[in-house]
C-alpha positions in Angstrom: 142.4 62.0 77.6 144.1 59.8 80.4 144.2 61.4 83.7 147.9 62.1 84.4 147.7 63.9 81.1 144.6 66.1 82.1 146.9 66.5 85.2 150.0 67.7 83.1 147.4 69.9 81.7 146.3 71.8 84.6 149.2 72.3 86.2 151.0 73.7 83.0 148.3 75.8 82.8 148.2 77.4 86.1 152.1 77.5 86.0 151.9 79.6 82.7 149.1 81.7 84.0 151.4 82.7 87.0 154.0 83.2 85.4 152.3 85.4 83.3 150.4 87.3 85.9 153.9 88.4 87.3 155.5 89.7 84.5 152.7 91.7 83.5 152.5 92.9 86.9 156.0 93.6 87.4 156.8 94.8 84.3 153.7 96.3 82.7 152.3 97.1 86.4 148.8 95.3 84.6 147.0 94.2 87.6 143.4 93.2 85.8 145.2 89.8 84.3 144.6 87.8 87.1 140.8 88.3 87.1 140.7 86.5 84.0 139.5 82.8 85.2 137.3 84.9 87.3 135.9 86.1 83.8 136.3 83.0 82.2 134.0 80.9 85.0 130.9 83.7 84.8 131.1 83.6 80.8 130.7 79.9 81.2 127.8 79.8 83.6 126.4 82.5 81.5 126.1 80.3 78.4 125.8 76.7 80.6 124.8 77.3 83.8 122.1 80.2 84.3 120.1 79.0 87.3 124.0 78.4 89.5 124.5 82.2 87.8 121.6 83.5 89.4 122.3 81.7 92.9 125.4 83.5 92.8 124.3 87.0 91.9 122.3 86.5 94.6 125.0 85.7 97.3 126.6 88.8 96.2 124.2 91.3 96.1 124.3 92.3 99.6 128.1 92.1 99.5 127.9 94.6 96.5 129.0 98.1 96.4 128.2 101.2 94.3 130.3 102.5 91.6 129.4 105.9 91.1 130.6 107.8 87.3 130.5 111.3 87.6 130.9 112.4 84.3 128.8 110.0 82.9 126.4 110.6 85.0 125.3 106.9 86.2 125.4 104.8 89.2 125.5 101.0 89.1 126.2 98.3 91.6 129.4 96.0 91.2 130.5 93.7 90.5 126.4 92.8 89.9 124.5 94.7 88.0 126.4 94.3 84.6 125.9 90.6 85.0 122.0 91.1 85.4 121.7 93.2 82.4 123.4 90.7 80.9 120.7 88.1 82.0 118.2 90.2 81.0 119.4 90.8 77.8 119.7 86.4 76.7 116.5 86.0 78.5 114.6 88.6 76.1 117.0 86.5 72.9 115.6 83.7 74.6 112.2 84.4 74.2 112.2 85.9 71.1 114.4 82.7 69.5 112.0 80.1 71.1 108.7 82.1 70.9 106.7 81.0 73.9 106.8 81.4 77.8 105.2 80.1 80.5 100.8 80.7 79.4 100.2 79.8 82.9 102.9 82.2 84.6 101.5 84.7 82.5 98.0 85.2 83.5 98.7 84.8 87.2 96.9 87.5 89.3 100.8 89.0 90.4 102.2 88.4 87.1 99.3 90.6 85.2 99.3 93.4 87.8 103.2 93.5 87.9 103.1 93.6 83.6 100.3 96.6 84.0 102.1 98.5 86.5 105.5 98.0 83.9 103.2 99.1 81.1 101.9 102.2 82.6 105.5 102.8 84.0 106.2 102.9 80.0 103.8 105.3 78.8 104.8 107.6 82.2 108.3 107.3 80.6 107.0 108.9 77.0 105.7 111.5 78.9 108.3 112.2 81.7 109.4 115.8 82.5 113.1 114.2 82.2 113.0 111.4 80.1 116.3 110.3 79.9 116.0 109.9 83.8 112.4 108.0 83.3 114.5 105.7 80.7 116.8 104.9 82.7 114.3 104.2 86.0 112.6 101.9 84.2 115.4 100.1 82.4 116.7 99.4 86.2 113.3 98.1 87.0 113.4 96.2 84.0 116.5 94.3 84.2 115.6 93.3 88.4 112.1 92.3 87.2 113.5 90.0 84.2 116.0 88.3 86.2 114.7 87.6 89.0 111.1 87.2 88.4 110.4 86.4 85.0 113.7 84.1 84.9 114.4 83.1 88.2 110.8 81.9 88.5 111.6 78.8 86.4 114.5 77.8 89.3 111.4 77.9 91.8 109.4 74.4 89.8 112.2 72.6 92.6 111.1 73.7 96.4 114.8 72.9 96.9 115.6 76.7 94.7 113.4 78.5 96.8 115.5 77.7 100.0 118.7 77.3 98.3 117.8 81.4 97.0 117.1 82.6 100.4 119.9 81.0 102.7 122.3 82.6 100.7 121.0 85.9 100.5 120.8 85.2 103.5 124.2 84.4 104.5 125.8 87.5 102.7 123.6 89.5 104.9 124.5 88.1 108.0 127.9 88.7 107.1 127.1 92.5 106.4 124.7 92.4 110.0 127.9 91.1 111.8 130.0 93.7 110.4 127.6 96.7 110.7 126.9 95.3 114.3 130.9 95.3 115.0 131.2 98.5 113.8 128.4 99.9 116.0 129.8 98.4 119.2 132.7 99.8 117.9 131.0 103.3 118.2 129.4 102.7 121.9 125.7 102.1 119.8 125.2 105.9 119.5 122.1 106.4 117.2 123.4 108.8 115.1 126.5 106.6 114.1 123.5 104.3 112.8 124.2 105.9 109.6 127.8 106.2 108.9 128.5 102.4 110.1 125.8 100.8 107.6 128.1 102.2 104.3 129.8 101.0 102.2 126.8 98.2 101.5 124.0 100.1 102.3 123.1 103.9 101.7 121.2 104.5 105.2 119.8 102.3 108.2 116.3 102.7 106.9 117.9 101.0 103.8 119.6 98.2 106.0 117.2 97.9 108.6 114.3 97.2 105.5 116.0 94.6 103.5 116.4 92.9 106.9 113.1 93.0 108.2 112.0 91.8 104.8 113.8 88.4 105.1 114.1 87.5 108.4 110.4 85.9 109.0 111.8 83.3 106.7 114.2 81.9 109.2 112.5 82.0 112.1 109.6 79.8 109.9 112.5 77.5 108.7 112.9 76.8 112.5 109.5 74.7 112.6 110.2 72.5 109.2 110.6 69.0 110.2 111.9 68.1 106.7 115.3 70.0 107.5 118.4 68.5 109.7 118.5 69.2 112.9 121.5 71.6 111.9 120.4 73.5 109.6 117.1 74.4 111.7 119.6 76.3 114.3 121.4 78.0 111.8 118.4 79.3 110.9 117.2 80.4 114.3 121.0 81.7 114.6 120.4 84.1 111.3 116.9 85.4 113.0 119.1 86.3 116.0 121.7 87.7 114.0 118.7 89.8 112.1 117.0 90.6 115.2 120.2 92.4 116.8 120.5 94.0 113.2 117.0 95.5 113.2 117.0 96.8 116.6 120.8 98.5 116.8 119.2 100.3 112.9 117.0 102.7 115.2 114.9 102.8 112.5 111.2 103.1 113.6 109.7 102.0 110.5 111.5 98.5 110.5 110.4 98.2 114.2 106.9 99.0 113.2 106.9 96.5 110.2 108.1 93.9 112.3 105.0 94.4 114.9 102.9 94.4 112.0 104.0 91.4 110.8 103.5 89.6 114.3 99.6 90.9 114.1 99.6 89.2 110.0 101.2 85.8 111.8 98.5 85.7 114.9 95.6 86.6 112.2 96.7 83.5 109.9 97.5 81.5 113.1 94.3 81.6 114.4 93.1 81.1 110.6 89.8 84.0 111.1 87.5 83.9 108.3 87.7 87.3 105.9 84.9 89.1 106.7 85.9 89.7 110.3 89.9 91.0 109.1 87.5 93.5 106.9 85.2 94.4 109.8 88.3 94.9 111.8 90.0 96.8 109.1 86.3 98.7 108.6 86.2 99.6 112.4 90.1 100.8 112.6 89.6 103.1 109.7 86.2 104.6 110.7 88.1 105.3 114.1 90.4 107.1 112.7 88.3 109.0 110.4 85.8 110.1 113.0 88.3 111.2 115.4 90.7 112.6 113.7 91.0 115.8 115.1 91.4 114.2 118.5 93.9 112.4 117.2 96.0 115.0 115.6 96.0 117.0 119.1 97.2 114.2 120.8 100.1 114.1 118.4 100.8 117.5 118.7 101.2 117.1 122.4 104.1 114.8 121.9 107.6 116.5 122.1 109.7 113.5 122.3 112.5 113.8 119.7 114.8 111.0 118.3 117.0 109.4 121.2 119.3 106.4 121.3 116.9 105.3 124.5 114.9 102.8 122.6 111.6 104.3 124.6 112.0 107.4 123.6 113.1 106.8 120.0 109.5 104.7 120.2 107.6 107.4 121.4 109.3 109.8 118.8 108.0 108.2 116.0 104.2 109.9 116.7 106.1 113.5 116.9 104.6 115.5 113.8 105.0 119.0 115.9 109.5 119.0 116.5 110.7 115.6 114.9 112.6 116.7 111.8 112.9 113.4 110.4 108.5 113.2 110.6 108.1 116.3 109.3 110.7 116.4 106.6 108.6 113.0 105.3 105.0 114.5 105.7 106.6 117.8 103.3 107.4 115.0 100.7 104.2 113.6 100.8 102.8 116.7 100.9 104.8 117.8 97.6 104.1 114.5 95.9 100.2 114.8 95.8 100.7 118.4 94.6 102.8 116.9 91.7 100.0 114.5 91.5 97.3 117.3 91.5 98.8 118.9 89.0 99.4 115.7 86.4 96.6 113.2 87.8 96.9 110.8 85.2 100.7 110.2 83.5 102.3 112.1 86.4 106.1 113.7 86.0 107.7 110.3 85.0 109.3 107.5 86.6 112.6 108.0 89.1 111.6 112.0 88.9 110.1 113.2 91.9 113.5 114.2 93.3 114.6 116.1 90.4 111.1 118.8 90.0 110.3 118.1 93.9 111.3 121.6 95.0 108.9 123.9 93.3 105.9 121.9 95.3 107.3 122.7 99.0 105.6 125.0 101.0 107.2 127.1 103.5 104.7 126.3 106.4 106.2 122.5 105.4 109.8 123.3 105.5 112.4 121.6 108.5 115.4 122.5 109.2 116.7 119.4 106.8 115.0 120.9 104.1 116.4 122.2 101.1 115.3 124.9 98.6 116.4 122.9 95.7 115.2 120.1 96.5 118.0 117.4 96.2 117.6 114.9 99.0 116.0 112.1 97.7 112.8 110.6 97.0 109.3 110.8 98.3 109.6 108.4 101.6 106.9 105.8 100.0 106.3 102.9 97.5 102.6 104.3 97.3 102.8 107.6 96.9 106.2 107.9 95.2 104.6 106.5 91.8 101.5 108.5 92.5 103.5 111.9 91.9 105.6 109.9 89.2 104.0 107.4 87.1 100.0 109.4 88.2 96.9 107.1 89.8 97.2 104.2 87.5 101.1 103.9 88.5 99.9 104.0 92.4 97.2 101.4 91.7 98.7 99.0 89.1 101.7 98.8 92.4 98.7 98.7 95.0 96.6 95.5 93.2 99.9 94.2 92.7 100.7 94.4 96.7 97.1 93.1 97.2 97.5 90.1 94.9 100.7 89.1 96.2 99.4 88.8 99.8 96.2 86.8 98.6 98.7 84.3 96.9 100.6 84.1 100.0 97.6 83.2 102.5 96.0 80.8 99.9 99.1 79.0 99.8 99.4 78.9 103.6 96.2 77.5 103.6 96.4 75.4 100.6 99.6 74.1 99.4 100.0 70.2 99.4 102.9 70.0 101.8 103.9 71.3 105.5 107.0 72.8 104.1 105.4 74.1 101.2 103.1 75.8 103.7 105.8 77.2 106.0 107.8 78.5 103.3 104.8 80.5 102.2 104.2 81.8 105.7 107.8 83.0 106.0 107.7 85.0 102.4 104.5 86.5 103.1 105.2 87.4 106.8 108.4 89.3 105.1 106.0 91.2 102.1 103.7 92.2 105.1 107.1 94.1 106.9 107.8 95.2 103.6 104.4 96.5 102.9 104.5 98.2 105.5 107.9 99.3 105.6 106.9 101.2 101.9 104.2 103.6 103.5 107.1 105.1 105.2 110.2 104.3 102.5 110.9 103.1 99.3 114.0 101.2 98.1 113.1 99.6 94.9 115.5 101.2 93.1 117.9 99.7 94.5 119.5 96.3 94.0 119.3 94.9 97.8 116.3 95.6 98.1 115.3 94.4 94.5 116.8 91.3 94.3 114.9 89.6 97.4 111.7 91.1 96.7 111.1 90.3 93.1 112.6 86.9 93.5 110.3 86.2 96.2 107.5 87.4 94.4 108.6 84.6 92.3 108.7 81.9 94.6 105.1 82.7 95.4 103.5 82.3 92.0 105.6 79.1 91.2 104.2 77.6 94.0 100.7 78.8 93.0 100.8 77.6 89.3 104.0 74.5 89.8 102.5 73.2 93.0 98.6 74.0 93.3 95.7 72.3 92.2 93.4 75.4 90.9 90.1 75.4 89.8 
């Protein structure tokens, strides 16, 4: 077609849809009409253009808010989460069209562990106290798994994805850090506005303060990798700033904890010591805190500092188990999930449950004065021992091997991969696992989309460096 037709074209086109678009608004008041290129673009990337679909669902996610149907009694993130079921569901006609994945994907240490921990969430599901709450737990871990492990992990064969992936998650949380950071100043910095000024994209500042913490060791890496203009290494020291002032104005002590964590990870693989000194080390610390445990406790006990918005004192606060509501409200849902576990060891009381049949377990030598007799507040404060009351001691362990094998893939490709950047980019992920790790002995967020998206893809980016990139024996 010659061009000053295709130009003819176009502009008739766009004319007509204008026109259009005001007289149904006018006339009709129909206001969804103009969305429809919008619709039209995604329905083409769906069918043409998967991977640039997935780089864009990721953009957005921490942009994204909740849409929340009462009467139907469901929650779901827009304008997302439709368009990763959507993945999830061509990616599953996919393979069952074609017949064949990845063989080497598939029996990767992280890829088993993650399929037997999905398995055993399964048969916790048939079992559940609630099922149609287990179903619908595990079809949101399904759908977050699919897309951005199982298929995103096919973008990650070019090193360029893996970058591409990150700086614009990224990006859209900058923009979020900036605005939750505006807000704040806004509010004089008081701690307890820490909670209000995080909505509408996240729930909480744990929330926030986590998803942050679980990038932001990327950046600062991306700093030291020659291979990258000059440019973009100061934007990326720019987004560990922005991240930095993020994590700190959260006040939440579990991120600032993560983040220390992570530092002692970085100096361990810095100074590359051999394994059987980390498991002395490791042997040592927990012996010491076995043997003088009661010590310990009474030293705790001592400590009357409660949450403050003096960074000291909110420091020292976090070892209060004697007046801290937040600590003690925690250690009674810890305490209620192992008596759920007690009582249903092996299949526990079903995925996405705990907060539903929590109640019944509380003692009243646990209760704070946040706690409620019916037990509606949320979840159990832990990726470890949430499934242990949910899914029972295979849920807990298939999730712990799965932790275990992710960070083993992560130092063997810092010590291993065939290129500097390959290296750093390894470091960066598994520095942000280790705050996440850590992050989950306190919280868990994988049930939601923010925290989802990043973790599972870069779960990804890990084993398609190991089995893409690395010569195994």
């Amino acid at each position: 077609m010659p061009k000053a037709n295709r130009l003819l074209w176009f502009y008739g086109g766009s004319a007509l849809f204008v026109a259009l678009n005001i007289y149904l608004i006018i006339t009709k008041e129909v206001y969804w009409f103009y969305a429809l290129p919008v619709a039209v673009i995604l329905i083409m990337m769906f069918l043409f253009s998967l991977d640039r679909l997935i780089l864009l669902l990721v953009f957005l996610t921490p942009l994204t808010f909740k849409f929340e149907h009462y009467d139907l009694g469901f929650t779901i993130s827009f304008p997302t989460e439709p368009l990763i079921v959507a993945i999830m569901f061509l990616f599953f006609f996919r393979l069952i069209y074609e017949g064949n994945y990845n063989v080497r994907v598939l029996r990767h240490p992280v890829t088993i562990f993650l399929m037997l921990n999905l398995l055993w969430m399964f048969v916790s599901t048939v079992t559940s106290e609630i099922p149609l709450v287990s179903v619908k737990h595990l079809l949101s871990r399904l759908w977050f798994v699919t897309t951005f492990f199982f298929a995103a992990i096919f973008l990650f064969r070019e090193v360029g994805n893996i970058k591409r992936f990150m700086w614009l998650f990224g990006a859209a949380l900058a923009l979020v850090v900036l605005y939750v950071t505006y807000n704040h100043y806004q509010a004089g910095f008081e701690r307890d506005m820490g909670y209000a000024v995080v909505r509408p994209f996240f729930n909480d500042h744990t929330h926030y303060a986590a998803v942050i913490a679980l990038v932001a060791p990327f950046f600062i890496v991306l700093t030291f990798n020659r291979t990258d203009k000059g440019w973009l290494r100061y934007m990326a020291l720019v987004f560990f700033l922005v991240f930095c002032a993020g994590i700190v104005f959260s006040y939440s002590r579990a991120s600032w904890l993560s983040i220390f964590v992570s530092a002692a990870g970085f100096v361990i693989l810095a100074l590359r010591l051999q394994f059987r000194f980390i498991l002395a080390g490791l042997v040592l610390v927990v012996g010491g805190l076995y043997l003088f445990q009661s010590e310990i406790i009474m030293h705790l006990e001592r400590n009357q500092q409660e949450s403050s918005g003096d960074f000291a004192e909110h420091i020292r606060s976090a070892s209060n188990i004697t007046s801290d509501a937040s600590n003690l409200e925690r250690i009674n849902r810890w305490r209620s999930a192992y008596r759920m576990f007690e009582e249903r060891p092996l299949v526990g009381w079903g995925p996405g449950t705990y907060q539903f049949v929590y109640a019944p377990f509380q003692r009243s030598e646990d209760y704070t004065i946040i706690t409620t007799h019916f037990g509606d507040l949320g979840n159990a404060h832990s990726e470890y021992i949430g499934p242990l009351s949910e899914s029972g001691f295979p849920g807990m362990l298939t999730f712990t091997a799965m932790v275990l094998a992710v960070l083993a893939t992560g130092v063997r490709l810092y010590k291993k991969a065939p290129t500097r950047e390959m290296r750093l980019l390894a470091l960066g992920i598994t520095l942000g696992f280790i705050t996440y790790f850590t992050h989950g002995l306190l919280n868990n967020f994988l049930d939601t989309d923010k925290a989802s998206v990043p973790f599972w893809g870069m779960m990804a980016m890990l084993v398609a460096m190991d089995v893409f990139y690395t010569k195994r024996r």
